[in-house]
BAPA-670649 format. One record per atom (N, C-alpha, C, O, CB): x, y, z; atom name; residue number from 0. Coordinates in nm, 4 decimals, always signed. Glycine has a CB too. Layout:
PT, xx, yy, zz, atom, seq
PT, X, Y, Z, CA, NUM
...
! end
This chain:
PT, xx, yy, zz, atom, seq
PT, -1.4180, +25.6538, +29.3069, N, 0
PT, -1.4337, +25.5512, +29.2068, CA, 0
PT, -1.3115, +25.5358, +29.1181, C, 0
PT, -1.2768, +25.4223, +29.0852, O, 0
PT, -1.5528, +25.5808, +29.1235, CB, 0
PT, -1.2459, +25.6392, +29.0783, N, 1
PT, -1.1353, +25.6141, +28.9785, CA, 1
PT, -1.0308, +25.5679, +29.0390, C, 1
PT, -0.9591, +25.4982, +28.9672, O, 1
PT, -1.0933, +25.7247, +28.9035, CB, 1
PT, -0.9883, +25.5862, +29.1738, N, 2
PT, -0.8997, +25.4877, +29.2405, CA, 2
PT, -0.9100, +25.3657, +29.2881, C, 2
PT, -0.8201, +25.2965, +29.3360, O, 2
PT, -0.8638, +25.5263, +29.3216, CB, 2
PT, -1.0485, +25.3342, +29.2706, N, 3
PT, -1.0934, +25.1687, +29.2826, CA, 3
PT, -1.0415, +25.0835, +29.1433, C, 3
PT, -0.9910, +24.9726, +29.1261, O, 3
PT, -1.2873, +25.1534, +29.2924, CB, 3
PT, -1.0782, +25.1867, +29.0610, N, 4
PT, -1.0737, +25.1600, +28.8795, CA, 4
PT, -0.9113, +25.1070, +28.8764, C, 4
PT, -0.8642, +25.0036, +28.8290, O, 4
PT, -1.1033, +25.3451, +28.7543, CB, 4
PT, -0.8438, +25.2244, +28.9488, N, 5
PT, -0.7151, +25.1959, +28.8817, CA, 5
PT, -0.6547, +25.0473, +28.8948, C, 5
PT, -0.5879, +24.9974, +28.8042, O, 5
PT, -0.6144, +25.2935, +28.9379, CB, 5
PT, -0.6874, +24.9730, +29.0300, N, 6
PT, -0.6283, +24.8548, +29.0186, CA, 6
PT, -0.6941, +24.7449, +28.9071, C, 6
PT, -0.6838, +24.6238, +28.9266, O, 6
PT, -0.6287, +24.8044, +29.1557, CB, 6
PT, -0.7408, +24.7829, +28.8260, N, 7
PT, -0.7992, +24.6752, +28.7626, CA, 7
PT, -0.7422, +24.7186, +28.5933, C, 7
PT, -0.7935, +24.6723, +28.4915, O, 7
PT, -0.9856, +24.6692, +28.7970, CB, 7
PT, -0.6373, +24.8073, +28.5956, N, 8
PT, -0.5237, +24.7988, +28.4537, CA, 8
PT, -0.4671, +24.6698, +28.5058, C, 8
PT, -0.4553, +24.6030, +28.6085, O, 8
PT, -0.3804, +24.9450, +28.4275, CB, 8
PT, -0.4350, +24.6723, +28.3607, N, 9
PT, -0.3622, +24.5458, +28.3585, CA, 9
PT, -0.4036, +24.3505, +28.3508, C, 9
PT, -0.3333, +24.2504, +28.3370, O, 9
PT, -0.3015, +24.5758, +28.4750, CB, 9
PT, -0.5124, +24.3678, +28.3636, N, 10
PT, -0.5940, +24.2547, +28.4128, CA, 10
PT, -0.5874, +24.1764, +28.2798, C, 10
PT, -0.5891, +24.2326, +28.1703, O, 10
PT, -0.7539, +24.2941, +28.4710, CB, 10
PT, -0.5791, +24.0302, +28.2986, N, 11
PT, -0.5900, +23.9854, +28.1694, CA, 11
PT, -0.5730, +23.8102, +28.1725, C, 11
PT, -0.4882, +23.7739, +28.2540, O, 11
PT, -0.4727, +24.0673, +28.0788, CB, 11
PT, -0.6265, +23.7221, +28.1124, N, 12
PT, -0.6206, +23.6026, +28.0874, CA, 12
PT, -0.4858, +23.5393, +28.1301, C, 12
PT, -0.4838, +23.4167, +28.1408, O, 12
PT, -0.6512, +23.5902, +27.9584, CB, 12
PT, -0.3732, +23.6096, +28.1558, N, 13
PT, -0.2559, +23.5277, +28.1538, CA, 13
PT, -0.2637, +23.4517, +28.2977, C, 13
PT, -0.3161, +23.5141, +28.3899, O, 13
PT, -0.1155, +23.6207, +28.1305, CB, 13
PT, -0.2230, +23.3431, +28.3177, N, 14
PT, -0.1752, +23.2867, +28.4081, CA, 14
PT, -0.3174, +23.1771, +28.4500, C, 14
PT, -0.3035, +23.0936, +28.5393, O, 14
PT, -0.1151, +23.4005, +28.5139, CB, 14
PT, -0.4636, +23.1927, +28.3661, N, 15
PT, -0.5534, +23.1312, +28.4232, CA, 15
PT, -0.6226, +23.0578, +28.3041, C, 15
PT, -0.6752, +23.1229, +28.2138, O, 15
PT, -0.6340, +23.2213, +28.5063, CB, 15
PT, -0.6218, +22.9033, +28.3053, N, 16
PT, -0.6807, +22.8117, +28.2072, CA, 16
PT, -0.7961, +22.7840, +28.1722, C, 16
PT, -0.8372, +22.7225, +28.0737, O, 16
PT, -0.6546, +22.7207, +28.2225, CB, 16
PT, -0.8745, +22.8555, +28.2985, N, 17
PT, -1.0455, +22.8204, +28.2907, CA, 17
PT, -1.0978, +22.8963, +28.4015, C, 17
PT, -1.0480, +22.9129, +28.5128, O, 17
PT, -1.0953, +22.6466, +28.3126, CB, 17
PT, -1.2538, +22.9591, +28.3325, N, 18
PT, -1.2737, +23.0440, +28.4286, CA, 18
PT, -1.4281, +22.9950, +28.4359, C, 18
PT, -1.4783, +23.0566, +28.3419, O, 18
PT, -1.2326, +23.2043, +28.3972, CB, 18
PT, -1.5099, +22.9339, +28.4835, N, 19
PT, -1.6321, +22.9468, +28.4750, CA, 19
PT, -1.7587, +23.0095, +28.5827, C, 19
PT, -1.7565, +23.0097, +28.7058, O, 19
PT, -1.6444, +22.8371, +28.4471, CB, 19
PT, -1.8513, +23.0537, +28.5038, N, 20
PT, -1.9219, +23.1937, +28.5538, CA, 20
PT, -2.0660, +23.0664, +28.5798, C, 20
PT, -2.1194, +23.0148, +28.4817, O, 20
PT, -1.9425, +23.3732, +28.3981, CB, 20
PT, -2.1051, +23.0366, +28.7069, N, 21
PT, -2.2240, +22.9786, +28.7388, CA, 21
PT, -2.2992, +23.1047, +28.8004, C, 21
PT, -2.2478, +23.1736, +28.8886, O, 21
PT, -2.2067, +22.8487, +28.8365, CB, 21
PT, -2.4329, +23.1307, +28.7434, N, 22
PT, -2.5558, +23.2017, +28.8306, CA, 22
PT, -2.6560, +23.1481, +28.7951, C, 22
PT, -2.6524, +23.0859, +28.6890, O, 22
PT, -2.5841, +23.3474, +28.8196, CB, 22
PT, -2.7870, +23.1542, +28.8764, N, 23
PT, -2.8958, +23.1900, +28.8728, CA, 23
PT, -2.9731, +23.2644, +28.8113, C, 23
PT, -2.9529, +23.3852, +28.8230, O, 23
PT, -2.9045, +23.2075, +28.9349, CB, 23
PT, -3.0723, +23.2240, +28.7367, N, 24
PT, -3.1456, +23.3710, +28.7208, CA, 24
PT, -3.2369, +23.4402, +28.8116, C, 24
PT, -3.2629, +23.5592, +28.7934, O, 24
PT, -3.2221, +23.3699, +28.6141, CB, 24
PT, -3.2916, +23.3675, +28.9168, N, 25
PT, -3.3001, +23.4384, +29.0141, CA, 25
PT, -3.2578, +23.4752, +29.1351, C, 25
PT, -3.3374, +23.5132, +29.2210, O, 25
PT, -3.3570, +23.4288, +29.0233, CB, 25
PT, -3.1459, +23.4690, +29.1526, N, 26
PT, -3.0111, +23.4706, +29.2353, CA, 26
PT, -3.0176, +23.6414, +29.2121, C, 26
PT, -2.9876, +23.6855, +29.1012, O, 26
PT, -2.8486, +23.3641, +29.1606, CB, 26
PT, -3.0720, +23.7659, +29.3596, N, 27
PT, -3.0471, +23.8671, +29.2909, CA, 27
PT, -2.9160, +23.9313, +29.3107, C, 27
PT, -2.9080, +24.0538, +29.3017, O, 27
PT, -3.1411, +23.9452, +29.3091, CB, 27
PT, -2.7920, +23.8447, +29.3420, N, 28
PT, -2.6811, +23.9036, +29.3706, CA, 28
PT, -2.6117, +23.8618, +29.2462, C, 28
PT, -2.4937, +23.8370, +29.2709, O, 28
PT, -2.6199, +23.8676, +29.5049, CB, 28
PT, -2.6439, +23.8444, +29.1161, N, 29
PT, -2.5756, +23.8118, +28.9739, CA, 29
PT, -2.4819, +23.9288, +28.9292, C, 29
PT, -2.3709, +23.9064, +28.8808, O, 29
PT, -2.6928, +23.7899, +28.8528, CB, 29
PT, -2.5393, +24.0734, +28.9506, N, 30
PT, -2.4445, +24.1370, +28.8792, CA, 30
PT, -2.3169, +24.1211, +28.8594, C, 30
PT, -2.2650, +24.1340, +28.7486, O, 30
PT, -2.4457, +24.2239, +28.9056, CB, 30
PT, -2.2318, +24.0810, +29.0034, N, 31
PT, -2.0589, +24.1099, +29.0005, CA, 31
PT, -2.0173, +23.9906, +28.8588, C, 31
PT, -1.9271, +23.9919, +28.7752, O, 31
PT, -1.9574, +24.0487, +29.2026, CB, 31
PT, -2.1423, +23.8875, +28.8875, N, 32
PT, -2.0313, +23.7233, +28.7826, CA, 32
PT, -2.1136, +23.7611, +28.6709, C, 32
PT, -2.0797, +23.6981, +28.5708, O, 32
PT, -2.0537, +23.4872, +28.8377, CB, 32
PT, -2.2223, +23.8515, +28.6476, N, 33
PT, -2.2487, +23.8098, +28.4928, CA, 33
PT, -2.1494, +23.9323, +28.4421, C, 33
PT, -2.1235, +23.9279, +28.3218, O, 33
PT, -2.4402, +23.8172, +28.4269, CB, 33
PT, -2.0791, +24.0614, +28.5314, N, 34
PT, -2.0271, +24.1633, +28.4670, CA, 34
PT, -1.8887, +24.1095, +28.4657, C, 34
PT, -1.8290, +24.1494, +28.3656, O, 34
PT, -2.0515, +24.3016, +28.5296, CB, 34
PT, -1.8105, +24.0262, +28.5487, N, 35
PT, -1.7063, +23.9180, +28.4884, CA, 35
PT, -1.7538, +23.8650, +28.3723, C, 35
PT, -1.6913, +23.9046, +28.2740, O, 35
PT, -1.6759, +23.7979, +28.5790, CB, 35
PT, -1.8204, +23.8083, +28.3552, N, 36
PT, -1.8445, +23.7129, +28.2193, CA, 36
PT, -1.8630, +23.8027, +28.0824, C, 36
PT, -1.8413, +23.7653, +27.9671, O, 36
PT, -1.9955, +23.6147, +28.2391, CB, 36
PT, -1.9055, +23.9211, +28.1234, N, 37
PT, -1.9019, +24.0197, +27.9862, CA, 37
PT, -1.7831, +24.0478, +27.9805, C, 37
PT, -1.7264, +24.0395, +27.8715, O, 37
PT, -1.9833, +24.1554, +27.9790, CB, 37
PT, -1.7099, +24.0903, +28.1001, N, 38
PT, -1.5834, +24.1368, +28.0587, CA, 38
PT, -1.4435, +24.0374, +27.9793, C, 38
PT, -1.3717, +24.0548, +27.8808, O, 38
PT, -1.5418, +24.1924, +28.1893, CB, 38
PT, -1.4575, +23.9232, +28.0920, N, 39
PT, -1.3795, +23.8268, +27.9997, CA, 39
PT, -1.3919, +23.7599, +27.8773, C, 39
PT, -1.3005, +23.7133, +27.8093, O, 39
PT, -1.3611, +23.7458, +28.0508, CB, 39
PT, -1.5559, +23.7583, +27.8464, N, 40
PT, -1.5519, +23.7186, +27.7192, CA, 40
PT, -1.5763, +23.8717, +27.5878, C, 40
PT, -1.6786, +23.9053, +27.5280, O, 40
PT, -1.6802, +23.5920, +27.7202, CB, 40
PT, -1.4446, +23.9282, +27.5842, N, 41
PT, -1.4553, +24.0522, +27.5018, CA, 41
PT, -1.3461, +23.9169, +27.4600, C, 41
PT, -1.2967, +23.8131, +27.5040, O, 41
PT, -1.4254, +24.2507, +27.5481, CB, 41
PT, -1.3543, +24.0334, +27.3062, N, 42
PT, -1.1837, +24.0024, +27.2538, CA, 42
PT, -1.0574, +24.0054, +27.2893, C, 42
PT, -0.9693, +23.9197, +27.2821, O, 42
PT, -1.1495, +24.0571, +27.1790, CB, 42
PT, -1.0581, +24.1535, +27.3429, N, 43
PT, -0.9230, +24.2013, +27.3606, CA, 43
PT, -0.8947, +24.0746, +27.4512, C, 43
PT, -0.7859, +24.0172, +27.4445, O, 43
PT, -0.8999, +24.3653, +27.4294, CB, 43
PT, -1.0159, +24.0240, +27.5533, N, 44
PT, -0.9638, +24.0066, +27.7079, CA, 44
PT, -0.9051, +23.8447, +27.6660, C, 44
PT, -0.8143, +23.7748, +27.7111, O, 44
PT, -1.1160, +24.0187, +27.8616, CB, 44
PT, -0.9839, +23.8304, +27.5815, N, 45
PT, -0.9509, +23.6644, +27.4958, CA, 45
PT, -0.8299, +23.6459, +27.4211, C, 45
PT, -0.7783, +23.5342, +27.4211, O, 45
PT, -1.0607, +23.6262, +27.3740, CB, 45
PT, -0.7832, +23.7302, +27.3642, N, 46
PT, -0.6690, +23.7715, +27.2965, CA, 46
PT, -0.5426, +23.7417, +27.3844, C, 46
PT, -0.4415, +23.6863, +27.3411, O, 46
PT, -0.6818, +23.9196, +27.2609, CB, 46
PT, -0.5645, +23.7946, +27.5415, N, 47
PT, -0.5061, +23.8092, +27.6531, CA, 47
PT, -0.4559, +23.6494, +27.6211, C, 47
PT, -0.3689, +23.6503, +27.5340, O, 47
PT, -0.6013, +23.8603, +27.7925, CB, 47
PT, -0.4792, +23.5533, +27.6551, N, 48
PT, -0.4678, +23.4026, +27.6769, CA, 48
PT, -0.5755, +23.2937, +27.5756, C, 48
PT, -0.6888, +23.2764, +27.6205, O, 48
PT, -0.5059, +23.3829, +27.8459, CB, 48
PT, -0.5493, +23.2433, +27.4806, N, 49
PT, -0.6187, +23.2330, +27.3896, CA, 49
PT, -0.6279, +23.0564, +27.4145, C, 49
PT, -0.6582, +22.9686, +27.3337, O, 49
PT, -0.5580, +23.3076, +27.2536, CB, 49
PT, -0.5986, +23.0490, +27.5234, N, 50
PT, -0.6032, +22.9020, +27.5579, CA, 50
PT, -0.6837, +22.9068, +27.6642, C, 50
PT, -0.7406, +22.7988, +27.6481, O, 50
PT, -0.4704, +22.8292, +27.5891, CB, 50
PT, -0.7323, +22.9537, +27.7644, N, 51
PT, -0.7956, +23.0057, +27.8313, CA, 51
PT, -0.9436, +22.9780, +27.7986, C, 51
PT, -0.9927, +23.0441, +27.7071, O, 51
PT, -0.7524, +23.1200, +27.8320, CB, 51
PT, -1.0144, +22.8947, +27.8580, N, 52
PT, -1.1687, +22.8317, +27.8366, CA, 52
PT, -1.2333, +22.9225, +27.9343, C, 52
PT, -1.1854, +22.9472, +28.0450, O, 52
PT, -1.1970, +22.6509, +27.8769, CB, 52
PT, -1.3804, +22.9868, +27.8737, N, 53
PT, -1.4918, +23.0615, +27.8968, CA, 53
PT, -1.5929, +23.0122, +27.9154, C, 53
PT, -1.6486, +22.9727, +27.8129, O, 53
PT, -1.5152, +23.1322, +27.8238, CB, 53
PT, -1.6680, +22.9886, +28.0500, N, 54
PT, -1.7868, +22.8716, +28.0663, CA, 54
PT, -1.8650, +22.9732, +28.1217, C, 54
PT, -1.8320, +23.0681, +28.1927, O, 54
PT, -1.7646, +22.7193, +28.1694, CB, 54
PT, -1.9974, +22.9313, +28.0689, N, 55
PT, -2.1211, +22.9794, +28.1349, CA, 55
PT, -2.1975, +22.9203, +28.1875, C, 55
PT, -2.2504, +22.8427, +28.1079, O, 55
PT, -2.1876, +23.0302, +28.0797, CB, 55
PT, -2.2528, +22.9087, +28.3246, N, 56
PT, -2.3618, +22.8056, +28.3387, CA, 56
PT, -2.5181, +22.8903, +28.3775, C, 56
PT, -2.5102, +22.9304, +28.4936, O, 56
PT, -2.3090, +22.6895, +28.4734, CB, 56
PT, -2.6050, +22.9140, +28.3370, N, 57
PT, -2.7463, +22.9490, +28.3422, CA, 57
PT, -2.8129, +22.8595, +28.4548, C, 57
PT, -2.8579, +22.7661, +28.3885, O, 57
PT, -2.8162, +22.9266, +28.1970, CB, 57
PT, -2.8469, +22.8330, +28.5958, N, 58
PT, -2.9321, +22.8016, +28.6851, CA, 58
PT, -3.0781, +22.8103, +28.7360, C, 58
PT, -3.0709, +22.9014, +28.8185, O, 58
PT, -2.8877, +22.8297, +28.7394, CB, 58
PT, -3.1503, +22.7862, +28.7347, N, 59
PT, -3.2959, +22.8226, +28.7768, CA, 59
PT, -3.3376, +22.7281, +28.8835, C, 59
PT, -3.4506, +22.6793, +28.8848, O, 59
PT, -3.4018, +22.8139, +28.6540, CB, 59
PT, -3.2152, +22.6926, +29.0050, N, 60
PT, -3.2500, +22.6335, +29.1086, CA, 60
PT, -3.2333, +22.7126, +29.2450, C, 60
PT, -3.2165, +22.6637, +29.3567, O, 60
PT, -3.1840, +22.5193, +29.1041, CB, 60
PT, -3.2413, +22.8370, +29.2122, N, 61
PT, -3.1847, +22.9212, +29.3228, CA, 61
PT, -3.0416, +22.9145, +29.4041, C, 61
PT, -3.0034, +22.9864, +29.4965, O, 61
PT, -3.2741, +22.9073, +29.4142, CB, 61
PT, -2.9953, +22.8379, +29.3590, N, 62
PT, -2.8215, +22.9276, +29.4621, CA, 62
PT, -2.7316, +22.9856, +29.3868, C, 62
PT, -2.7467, +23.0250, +29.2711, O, 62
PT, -2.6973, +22.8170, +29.5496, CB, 62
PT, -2.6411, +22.9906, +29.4501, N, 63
PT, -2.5845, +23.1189, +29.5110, CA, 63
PT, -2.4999, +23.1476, +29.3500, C, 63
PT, -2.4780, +23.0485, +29.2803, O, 63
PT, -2.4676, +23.0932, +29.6865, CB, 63
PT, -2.4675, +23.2511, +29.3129, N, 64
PT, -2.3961, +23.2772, +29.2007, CA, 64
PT, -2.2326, +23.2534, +29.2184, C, 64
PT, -2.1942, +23.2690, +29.3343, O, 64
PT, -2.4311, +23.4193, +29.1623, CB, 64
PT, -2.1256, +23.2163, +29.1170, N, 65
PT, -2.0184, +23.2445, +29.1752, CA, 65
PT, -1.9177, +23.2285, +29.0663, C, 65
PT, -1.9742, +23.2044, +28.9595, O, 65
PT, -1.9995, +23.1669, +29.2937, CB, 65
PT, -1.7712, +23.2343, +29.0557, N, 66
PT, -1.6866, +23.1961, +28.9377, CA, 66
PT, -1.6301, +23.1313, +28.9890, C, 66
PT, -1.6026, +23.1617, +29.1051, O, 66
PT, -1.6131, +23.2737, +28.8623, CB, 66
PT, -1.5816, +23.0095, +28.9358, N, 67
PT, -1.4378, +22.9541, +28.9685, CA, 67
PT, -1.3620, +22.9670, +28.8317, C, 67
PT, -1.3755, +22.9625, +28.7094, O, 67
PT, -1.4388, +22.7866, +29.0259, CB, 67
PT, -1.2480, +22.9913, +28.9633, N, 68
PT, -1.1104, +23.0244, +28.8590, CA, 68
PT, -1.0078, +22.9415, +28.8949, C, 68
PT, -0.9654, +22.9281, +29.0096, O, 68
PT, -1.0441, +23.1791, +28.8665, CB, 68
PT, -0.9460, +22.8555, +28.7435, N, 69
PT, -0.8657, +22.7189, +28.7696, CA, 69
PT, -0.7267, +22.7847, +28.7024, C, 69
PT, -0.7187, +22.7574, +28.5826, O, 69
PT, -0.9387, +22.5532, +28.6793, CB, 69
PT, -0.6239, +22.8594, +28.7498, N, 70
PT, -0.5024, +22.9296, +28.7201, CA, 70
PT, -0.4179, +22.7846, +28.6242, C, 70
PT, -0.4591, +22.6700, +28.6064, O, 70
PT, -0.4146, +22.9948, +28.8922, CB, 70
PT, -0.3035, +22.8438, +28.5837, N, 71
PT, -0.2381, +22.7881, +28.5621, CA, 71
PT, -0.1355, +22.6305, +28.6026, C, 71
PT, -0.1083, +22.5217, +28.5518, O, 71
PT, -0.2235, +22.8700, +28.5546, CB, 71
PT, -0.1104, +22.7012, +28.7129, N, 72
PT, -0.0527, +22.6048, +28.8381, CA, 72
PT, -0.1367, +22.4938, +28.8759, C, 72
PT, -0.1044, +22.4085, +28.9585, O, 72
PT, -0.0343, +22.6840, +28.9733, CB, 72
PT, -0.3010, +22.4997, +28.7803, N, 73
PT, -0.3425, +22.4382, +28.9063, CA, 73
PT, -0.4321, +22.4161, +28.9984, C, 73
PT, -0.5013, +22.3192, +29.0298, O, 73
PT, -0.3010, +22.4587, +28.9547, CB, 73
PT, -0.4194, +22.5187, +29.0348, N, 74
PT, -0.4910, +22.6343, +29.1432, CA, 74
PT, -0.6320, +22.6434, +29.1626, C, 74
PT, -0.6885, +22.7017, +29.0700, O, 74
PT, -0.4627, +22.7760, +29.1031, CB, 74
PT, -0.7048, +22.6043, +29.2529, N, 75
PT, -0.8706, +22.6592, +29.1941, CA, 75
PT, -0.9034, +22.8016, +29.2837, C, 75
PT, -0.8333, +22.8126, +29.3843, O, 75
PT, -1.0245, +22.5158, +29.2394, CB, 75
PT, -1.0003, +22.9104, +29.2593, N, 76
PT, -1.0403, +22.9534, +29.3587, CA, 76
PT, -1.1867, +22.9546, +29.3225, C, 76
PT, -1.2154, +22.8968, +29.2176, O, 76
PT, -0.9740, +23.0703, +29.3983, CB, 76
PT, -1.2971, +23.0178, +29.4003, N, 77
PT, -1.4183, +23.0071, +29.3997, CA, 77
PT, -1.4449, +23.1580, +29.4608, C, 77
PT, -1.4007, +23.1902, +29.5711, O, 77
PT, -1.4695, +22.8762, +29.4744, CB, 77
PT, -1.5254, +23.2510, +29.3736, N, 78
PT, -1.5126, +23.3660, +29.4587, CA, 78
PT, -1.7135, +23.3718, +29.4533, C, 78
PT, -1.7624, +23.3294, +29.3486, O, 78
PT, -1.3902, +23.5276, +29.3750, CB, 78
PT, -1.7842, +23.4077, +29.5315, N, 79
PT, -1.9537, +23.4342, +29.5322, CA, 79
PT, -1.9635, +23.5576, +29.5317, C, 79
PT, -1.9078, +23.6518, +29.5880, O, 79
PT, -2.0440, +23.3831, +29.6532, CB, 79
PT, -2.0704, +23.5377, +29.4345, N, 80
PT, -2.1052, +23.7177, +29.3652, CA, 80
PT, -2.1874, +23.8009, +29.4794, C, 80
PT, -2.1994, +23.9226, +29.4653, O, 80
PT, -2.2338, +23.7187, +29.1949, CB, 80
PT, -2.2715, +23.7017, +29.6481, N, 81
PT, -2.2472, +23.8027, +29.7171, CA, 81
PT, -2.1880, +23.8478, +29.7868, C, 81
PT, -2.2386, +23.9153, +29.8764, O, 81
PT, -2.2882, +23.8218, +29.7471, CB, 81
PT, -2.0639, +23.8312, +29.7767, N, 82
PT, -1.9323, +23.9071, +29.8468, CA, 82
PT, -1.8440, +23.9445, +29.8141, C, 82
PT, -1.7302, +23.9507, +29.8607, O, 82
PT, -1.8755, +23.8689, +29.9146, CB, 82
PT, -1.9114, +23.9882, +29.6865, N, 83
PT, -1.7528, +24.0745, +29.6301, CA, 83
PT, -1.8407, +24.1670, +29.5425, C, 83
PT, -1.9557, +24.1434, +29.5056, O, 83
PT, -1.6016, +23.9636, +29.5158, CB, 83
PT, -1.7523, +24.2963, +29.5111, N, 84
PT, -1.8002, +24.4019, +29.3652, CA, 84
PT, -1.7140, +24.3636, +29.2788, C, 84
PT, -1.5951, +24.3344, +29.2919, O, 84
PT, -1.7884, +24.5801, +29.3715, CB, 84
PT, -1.7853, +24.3659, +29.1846, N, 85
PT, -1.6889, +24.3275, +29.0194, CA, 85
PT, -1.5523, +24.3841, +29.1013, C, 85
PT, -1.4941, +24.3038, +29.1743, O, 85
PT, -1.7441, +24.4525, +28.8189, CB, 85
PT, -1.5124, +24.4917, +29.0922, N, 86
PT, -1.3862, +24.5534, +29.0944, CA, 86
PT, -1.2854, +24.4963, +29.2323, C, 86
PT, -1.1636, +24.5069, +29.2469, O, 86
PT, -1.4192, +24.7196, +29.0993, CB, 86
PT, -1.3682, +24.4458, +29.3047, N, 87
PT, -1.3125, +24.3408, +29.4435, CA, 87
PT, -1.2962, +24.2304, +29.3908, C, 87
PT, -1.1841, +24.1808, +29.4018, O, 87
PT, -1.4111, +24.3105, +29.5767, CB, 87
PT, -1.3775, +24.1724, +29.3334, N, 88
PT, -1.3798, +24.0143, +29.2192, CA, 88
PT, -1.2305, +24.0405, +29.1271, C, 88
PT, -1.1404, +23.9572, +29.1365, O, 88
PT, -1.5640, +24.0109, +29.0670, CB, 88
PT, -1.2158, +24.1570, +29.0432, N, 89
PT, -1.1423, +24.0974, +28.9018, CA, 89
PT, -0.9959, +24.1923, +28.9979, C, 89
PT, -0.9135, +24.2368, +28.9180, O, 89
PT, -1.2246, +24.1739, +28.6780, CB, 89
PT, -0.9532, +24.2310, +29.1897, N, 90
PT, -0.8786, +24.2366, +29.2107, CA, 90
PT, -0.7926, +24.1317, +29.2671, C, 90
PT, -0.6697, +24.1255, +29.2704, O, 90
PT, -0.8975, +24.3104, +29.2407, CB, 90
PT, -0.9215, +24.0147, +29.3299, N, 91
PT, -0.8609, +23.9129, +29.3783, CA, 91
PT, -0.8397, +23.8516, +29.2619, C, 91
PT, -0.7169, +23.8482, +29.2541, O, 91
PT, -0.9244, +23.8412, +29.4778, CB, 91
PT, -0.8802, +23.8052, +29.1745, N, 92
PT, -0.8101, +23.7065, +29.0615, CA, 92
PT, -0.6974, +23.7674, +29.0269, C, 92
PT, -0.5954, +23.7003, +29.0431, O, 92
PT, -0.8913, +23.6777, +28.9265, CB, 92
PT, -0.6802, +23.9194, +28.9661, N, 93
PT, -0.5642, +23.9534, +28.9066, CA, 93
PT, -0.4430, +23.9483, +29.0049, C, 93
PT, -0.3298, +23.9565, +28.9574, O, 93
PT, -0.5814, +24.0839, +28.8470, CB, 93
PT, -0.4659, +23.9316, +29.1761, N, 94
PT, -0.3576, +23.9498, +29.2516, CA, 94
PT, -0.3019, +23.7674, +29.2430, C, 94
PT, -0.1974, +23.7387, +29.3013, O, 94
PT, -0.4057, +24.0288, +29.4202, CB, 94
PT, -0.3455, +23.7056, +29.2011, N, 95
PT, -0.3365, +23.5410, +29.2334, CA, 95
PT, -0.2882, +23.5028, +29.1062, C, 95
PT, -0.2090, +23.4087, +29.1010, O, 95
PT, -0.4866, +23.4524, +29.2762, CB, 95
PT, -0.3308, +23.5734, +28.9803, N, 96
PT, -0.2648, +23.5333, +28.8296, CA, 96
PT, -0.1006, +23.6485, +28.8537, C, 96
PT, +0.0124, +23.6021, +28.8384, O, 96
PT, -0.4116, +23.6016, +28.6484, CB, 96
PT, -0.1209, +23.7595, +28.8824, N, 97
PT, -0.0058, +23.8684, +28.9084, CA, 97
PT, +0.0934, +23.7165, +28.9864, C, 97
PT, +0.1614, +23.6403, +28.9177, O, 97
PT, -0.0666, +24.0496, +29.0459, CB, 97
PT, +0.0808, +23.7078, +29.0999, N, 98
PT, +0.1573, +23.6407, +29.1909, CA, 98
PT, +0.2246, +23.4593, +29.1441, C, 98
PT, +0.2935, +23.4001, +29.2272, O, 98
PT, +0.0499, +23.6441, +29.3225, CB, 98
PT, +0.1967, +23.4033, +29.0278, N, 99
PT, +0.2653, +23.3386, +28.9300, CA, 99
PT, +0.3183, +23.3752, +28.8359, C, 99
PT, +0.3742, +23.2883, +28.7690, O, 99
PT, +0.2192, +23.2746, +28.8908, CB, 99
PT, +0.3235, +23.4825, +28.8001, N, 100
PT, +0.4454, +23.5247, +28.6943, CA, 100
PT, +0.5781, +23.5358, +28.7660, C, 100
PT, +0.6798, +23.5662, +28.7035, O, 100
PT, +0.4185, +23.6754, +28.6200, CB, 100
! end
């Protein structure tokens, strides 16, 4: 576990303008995007990029959970909370915000 951990120093708002967190509430694969959505909306992580918009969307039509992330450039990606672990989730974003600086 602590070498899964380690890639996820460093992580932070820069390079991404909008991030929004769509789930379900009965979608039972929510954990990975609602534990993104706690994490990015801390301070510190807000602090990170303070231009940077935080969306939540609440569902009760059953599909699928997921984030999209609209980078800087541009860029959209779409990652679904059942195929990824938080720590697989906040490695692909940080390798795609890392890779525009």
């Amino acid at each position: 576990p602590g070498c899964k951990m380690a890639g996820l120093r460093g992580f932070s708002l820069k390079n991404i303008s909008k991030i929004t967190v769509s789930f379900c509430s009965y979608d039972p694969n929510t954990a990975s995007v609602r534990e993104l959505l706690r994490r990015v909306s801390s301070d510190r992580m807000k602090e990170s990029n303070t231009k940077c918009r935080i969306q939540s969307r609440v569902k009760n039509d059953g599909s699928r959970s997921y984030v999209d992330v609209k980078f800087s450039n541009g860029e959209d990606m779409r990652l679904h909370g059942s195929d990824y672990h938080i720590v697989d989730m906040i490695k692909t974003i940080k390798t795609k915000s890392d890779s525009l600086s």
